[in-house]
Every structure is written in C-alpha cells, then in structure tokens.
C-alpha positions in Angstrom: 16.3 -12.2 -14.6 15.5 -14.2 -17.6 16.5 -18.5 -17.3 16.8 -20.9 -20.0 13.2 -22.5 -20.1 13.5 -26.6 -18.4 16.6 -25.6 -16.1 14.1 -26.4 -13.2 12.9 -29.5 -11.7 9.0 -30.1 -12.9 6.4 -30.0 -10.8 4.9 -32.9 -12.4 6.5 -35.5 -9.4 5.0 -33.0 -7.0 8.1 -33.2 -4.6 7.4 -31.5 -1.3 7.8 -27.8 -1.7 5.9 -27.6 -5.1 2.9 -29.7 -3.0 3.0 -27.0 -0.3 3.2 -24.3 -2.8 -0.3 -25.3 -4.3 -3.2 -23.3 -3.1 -4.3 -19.4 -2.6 -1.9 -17.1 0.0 -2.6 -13.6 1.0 -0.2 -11.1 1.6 0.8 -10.3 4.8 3.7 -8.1 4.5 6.6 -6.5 2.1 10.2 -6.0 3.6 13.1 -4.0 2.1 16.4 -4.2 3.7 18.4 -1.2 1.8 22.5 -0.6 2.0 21.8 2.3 4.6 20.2 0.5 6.8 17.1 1.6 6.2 14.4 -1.1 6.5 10.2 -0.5 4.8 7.5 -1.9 3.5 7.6 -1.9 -0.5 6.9 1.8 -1.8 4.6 0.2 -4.3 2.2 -1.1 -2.0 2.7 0.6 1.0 2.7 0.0 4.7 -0.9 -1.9 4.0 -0.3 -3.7 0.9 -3.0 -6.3 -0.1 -2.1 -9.5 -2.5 -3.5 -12.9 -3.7 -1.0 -15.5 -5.1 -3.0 -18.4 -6.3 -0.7 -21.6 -7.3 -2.4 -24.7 -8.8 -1.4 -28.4 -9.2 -1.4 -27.8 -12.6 1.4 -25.4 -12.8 -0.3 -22.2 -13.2 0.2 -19.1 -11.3 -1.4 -15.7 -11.0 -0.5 -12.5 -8.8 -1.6 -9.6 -8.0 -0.5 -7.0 -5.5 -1.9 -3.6 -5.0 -1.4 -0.7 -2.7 -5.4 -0.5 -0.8 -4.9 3.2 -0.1 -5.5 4.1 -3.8 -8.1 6.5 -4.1 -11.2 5.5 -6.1 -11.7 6.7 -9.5 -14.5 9.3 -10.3 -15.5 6.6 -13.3 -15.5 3.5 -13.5 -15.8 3.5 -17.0 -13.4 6.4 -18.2 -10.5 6.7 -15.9 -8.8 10.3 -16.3 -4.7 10.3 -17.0 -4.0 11.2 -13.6 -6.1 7.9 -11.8 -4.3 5.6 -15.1 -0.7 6.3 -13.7 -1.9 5.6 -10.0 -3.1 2.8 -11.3 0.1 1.5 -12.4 2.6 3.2 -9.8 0.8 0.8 -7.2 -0.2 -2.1 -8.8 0.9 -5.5 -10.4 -0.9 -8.4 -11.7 0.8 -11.4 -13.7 0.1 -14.5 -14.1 1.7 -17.8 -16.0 3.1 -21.3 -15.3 5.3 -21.8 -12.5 7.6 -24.6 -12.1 9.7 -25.4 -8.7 13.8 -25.9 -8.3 13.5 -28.6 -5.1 17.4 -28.5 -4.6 17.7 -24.8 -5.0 14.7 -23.7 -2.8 13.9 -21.4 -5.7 10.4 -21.1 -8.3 9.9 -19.8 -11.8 7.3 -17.9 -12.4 6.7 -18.1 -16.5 5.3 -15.0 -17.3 2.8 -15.1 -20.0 0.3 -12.3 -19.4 1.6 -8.8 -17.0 0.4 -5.5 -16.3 3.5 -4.3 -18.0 3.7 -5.8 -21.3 7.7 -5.7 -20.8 7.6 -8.5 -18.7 5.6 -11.0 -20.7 7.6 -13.7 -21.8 10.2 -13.1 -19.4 10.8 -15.6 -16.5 11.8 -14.7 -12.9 13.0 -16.5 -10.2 12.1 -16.2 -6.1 13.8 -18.1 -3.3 11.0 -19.9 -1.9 9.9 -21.3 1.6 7.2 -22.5 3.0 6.6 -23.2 6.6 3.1 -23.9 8.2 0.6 -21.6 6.7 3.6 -19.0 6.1 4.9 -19.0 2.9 8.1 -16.1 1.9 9.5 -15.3 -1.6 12.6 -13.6 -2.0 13.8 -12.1 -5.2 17.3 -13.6 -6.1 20.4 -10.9 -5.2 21.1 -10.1 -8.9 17.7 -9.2 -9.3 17.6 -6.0 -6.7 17.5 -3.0 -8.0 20.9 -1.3 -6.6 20.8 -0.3 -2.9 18.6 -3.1 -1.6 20.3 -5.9 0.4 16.6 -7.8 0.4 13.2 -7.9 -0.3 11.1 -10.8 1.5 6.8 -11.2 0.6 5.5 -13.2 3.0 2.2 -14.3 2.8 -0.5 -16.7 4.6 -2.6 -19.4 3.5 -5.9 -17.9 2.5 -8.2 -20.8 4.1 -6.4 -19.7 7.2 -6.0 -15.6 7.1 -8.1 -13.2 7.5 -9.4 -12.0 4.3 -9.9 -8.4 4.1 -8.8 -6.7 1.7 -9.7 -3.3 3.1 -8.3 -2.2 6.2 -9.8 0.2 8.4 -7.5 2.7 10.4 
C-alpha cells in the first residue's frame, strides 16, 4: 500500500508508542489466519523464522527476516542459480525511515533501500502495538494477499530475548 508522504504524526514529539517502538526486537513468531480456516507460520520463513527489527529515535528503520533452515551455499563467493533463488524465496531485508500514526495505532515504514528493488520508494503501513517487551505488527486488511484474514509478527525486545539465531532441533 503506498500513502501520501506526511499523512502521519512525526515521531519528532516522541509520543508514547513511537518511544516504545525505539530499540532492537527479535522475532518470535509469524501467524497467518487464512479464509479456510487454516492457521501457519509464514511460508517464507517457516515454522522457525529468525528476524531483527531495529527502530532508532532518529526515525530510521531496518528489517530483516529470514527462513534459518536455508541450506548453506557451497561458496561464499559465487553462489550457483539454484542457492540465488533460495536466497530470495526466504528472505527479506529493508530498511528506511519510519514514522508513527499515535491515533491510528499504525507505522510507516519508508522504504528507501529492499531486497526487491520493487519496493524501494514505496511506503507500507503495519498496525502496531506494543505491550511490555512484546511488540506485534499487523499488515493493514487491504494489504493481504487474497485468502488471508491476518498476518500478526510478533517480536521481543532483544535486551530481553534470547538471541539465537540458530535453533537446534
């Protein structure tokens, strides 16, 4: 969903959700309620999927979310075609400014840099709450892809969560 650039509040008062938006969150989990009544974990990261969402008191934003059952690539240095589109079918990294709607409950992510150069330039927006050391972004309704009722990212504060970003069966 693309907004009109300055049709959010600005994070320069630091009202109280933008405040308790600042910091680094890990991912804890990815839920998708479809129309059949089928609820999973994001097929793009999988049951395990790893994050970091880093917000600053500046404005700036980055993300990136990855599925950690990827299988390593047999070079570092010259990926073949095959490890490229794995690459890409379970990953995402962006990162931009960010700016918080206080009445709405809802934050902008500006994008100015993505893995997919589609979305640069672009601006979405996430229904946003934080509670504790919880925080959950929804996408908005008009922004899920057909057959999904919702899709909620909920991720803890990283001073306070584990951080491993392998896990071990």
């Amino acid at each position: 969903m693309t907004i009109a650039p300055g049709c959010a509040a600005s994070t320069h008062s630091a009202p109280r959700l933008a405040s308790a938006l600042v910091g680094a969150w890990r991912l804890e989990s990815t839920v998708q309620r479809l129309t059949d009544g089928t609820v999973r974990a994001s097929p793009l990261y999988g049951p395990d999927g790893v994050g970091c969402l880093i917000y600053s008191a500046t404005g700036q934003m980055s993300a990136v979310l990855a599925d950690p059952s990827r299988a390593p690539w047999r070079s570092e240095d010259e990926p073949t075609e095959t490890e490229l589109r794995a690459l890409h079918a379970h990953f995402i990294a962006y990162c931009g400014r960010y700016e918080v709607d206080e009445a709405q409950g809802v934050v902008l992510h500006h994008i100015e840099l993505h893995v997919t150069p589609n979305y640069i330039g672009t601006i979405v927006a996430r229904r946003v709450s934080v509670e504790g050391s919880r925080l959950t972004l929804r996408p908005l309704n008009e922004e899920l892809p057909s057959g999904m009722l919702e899709y909620t990212l909920t991720w803890s504060r990283a001073e306070t969560a584990e951080i491993n970003p392998v896990r071990a069966e």
